[in-house]
N, C-alpha and C positions, 0 to 999 in steps of 0.2 A: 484662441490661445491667449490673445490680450485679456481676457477675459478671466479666464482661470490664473493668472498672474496679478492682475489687483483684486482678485478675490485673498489671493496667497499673503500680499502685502497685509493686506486689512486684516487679517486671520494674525499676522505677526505681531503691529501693531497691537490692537486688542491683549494678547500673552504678555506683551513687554507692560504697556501700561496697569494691566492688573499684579502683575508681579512687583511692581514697583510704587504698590498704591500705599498711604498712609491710612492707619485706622480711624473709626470714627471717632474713638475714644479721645478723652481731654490728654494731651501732652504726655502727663506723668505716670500715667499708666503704661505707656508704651513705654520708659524712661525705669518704669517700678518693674515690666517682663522681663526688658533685657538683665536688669540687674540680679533681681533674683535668681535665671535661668545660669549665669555669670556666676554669682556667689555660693547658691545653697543648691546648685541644677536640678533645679524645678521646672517646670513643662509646666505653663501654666495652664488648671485647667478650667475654670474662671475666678473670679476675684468680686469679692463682695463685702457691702458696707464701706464704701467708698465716700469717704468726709473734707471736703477742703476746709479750711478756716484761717485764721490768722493771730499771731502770737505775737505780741510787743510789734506787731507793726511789719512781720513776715508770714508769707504766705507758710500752710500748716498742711501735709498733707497724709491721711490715715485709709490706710484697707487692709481687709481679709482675703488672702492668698491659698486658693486649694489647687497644690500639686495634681498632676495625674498619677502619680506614684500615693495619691493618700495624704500626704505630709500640709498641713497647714499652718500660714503663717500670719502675724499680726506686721503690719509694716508700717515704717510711718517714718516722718521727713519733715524737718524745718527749714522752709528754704526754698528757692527755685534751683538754687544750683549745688545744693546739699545730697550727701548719697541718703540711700537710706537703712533703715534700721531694722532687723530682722529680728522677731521674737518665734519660739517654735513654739504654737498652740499646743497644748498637752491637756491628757484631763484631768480636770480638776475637783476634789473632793471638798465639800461645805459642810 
């Protein structure tokens, strides 16, 4: 019985820490989900061309945003504590 009872714990354990884990990804990406899912309710369904840099002396931060609904977006932030900026990809004719 003791036995299937810290099997039971560790089994809980395990679910609560996974559910509560932080992504691998750098900060602002996690910061760039919430927000877009928030503003434009996008599900994101990966994000790509991801550029950090620096601008007069503030961190700079740019990616490409593809919805699971199709919809892509161009994002981008000046700033650690700046929101950021949503442009809707559309196509474009040269």
């Amino acid at each position: 019985m003791s036995r299937f009872w810290l099997f039971s714990v560790v089994l809980l354990v395990i679910q609560v820490s996974n559910g509560h884990a932080q992504s691998s990804d750098p900060a602002w990406l996690d910061d760039l989900t919430f927000q877009i899912a928030t503003d434009k309710q996008c599900e994101v369904s990966y994000i790509l061309n991801m550029r950090e840099g620096s601008l007069g002396g503030q961190n700079t931060y740019e990616a490409r945003v593809q919805c699971e609904d199709g919809r892509m977006f161009d994002a981008s932030r000046i700033g650690d504590n700046a929101l950021f900026t949503f442009e809707k990809c559309e196509i474009q004719v040269c």
